[in-house]
N, C-alpha and C positions, 0 to 999 in steps of 0.2 A: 504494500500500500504506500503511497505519496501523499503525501499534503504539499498544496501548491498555495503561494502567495503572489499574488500581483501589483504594481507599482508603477507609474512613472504619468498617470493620466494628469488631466488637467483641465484648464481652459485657453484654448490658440483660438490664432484669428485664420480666417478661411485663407490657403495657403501655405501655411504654415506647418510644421514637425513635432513629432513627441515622438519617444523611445518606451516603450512598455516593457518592463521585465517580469518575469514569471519564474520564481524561487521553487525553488522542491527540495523536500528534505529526504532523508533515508538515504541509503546507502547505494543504491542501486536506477539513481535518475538517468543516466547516459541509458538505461534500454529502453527508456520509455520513449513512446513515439507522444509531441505534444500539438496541440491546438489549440489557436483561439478564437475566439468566439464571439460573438456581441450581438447587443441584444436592445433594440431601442423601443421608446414608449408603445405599446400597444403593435408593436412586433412581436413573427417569434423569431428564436433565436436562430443566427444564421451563422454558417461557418466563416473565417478569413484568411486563415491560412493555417497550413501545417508543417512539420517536419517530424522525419524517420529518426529515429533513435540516432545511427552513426552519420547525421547532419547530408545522408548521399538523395537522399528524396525531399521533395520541396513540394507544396502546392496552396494556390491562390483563388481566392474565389475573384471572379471575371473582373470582377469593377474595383478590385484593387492592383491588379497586375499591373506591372509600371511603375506603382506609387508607394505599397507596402515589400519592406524586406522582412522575412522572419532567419534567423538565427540560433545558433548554440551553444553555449561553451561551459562543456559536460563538467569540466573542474571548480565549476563557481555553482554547477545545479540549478544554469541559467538558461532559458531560453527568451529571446528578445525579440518584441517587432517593432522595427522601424516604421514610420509611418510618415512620409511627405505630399507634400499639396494636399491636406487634407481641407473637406468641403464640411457644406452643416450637414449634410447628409450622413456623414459618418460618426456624426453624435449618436452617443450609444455607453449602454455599461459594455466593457470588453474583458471578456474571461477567459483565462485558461485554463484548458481541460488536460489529463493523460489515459492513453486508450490503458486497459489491462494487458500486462506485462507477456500473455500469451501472443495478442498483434504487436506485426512490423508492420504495418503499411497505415497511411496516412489516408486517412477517410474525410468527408464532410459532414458528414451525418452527425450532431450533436448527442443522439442515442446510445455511438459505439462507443461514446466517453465515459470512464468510468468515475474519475477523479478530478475535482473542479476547487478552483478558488474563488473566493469572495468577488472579485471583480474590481474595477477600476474605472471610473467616470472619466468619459471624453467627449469635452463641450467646445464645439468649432464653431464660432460664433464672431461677429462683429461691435 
């Protein structure tokens, strides 16, 4: 099992960057494959991106490709998304999930996640 924390949201102006990170504890985070997620008012939650345990798989949901990097760096128990030219559109709480420890492969599906954090508010606003 993981326990994951997230960090780094805020409020930017349309155009503008934030770095999200997502902490996991336990001994054993480099095998987990991670995603995030977000989720805005009287939405449901949609996927945004993901990565494979050994950082070799990468995947984007459509309307971020371009603009969102996701990252990892297994000796800090960290997985990161970058996130530039961001619009109000992408106001949203934004979570990270990890699949259980039996999948490798990077899904969308907010279901296949077993393990989630609190979340982290991101307001793109003027």
């Amino acid at each position: 099992q993981v326990q994951l924390v997230e960090s780094g949201g805020g409020l930017v102006q349309p155009g503008g960057s934030l770095r999200l990170s997502c902490v996991g504890s336990g001994s054993r985070f480099d095998y987990y494959v991670i995603g995030w997620f977000r989720q805005a008012p009287g939405k449901e939650r949609e996927g945004v991106s993901c990565i494979s345990s050994n950082s070799g798989s990468t995947m984007y949901a459509d309307s971020m490709k371009g603009r969102f990097t996701i990252s990892r760096d297994n000796a800090k128990n960290t997985v990161y998304l970058q996130m530039n030219n961001l619009q109000p559109e992408d106001t949203a709480i934004y979570y990270c999930a990890a699949r259980r420890l039996l999948f490798s492969r990077c899904v969308s599906d907010p279901k296949e996640y077993a393990y989630w954090g609190q979340g982290t508010q991101v307001t793109v606003s003027s």
